[in-house]
C-alpha positions in Angstrom: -8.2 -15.3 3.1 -8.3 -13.0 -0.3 -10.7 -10.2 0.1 -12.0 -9.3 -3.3 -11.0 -4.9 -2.2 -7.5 -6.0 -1.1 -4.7 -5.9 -3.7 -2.6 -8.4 -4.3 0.3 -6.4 -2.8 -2.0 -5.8 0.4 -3.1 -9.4 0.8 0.9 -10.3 0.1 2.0 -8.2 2.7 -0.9 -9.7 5.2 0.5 -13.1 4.7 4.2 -12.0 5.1 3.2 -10.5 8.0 1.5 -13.7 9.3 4.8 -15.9 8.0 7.0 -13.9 9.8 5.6 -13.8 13.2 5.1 -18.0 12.6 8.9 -17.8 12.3 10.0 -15.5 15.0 7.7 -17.1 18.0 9.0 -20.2 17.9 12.8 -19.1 16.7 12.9 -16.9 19.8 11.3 -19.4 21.9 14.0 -22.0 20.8 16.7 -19.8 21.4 16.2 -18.4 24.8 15.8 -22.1 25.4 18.8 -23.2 24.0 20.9 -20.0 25.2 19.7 -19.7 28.9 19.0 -23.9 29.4 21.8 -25.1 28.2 24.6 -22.2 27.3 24.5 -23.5 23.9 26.0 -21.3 21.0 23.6 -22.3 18.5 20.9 -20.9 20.5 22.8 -17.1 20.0 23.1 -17.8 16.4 19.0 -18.7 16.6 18.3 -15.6 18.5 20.5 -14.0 16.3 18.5 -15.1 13.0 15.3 -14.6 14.7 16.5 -10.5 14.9 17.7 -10.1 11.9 14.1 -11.3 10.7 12.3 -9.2 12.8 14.6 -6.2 11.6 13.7 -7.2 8.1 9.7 -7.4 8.4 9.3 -3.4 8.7 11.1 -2.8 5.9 9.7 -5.3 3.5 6.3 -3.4 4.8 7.9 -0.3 3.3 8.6 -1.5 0.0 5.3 -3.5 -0.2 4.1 0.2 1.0 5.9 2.2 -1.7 4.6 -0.3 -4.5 1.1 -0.5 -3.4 1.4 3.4 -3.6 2.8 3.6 -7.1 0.1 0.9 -8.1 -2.5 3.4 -6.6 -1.0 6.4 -8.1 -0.9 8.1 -4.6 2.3 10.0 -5.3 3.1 11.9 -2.1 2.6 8.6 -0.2 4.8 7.0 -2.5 7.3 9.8 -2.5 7.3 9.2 1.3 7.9 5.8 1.6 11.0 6.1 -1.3 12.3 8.9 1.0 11.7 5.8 3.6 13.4 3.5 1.7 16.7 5.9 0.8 17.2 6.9 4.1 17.4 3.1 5.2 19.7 2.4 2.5 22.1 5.4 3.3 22.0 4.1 7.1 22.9 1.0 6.2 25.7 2.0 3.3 27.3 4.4 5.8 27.2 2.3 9.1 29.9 -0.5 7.0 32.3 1.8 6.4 
């Protein structure tokens, strides 16, 4: 539910939050099923997923973080969370090489 003192970016990142723990549960769930029951590859390409979107949710935090900062005009929070941001995107430009 919308509180009238949350911003929009706040209550967005609330219910991304939520989504993404409805998606994980029952992903992992599935997947150890699938993977330990049965030996079935799909189930390591489930659990697989399910990682990868668990990976994701902190950093979509940080740049709902570093937005809500710049909407706030909080600029050494915001400078923080870019420095955040760059030093994920240099660990994951470097680690394809």
């Amino acid at each position: 539910m919308y509180h009238p003192d949350e911003s929009p970016i706040e209550y967005g990142r609330r219910i991304l939050n939520r989504a993404g723990i409805a998606v994980i549960t029952p992903l992992f769930i599935w997947g150890l099923v699938a993977r330990l029951g049965f030996g079935s590859s799909t189930g390591a390409a489930v659990l697989g997923f399910a990682c990868a979107v668990l990976v994701a949710m902190p950093v979509l935090n940080v740049i709902a973080v570093f937005a809500e900062e710049i909407r706030r005009r909080d600029w050494p929070f915001a400078c923080a969370a870019a420095f955040v941001l760059l030093m994920l995107a240099i660990s994951l430009t470097t680690s394809f090489r």
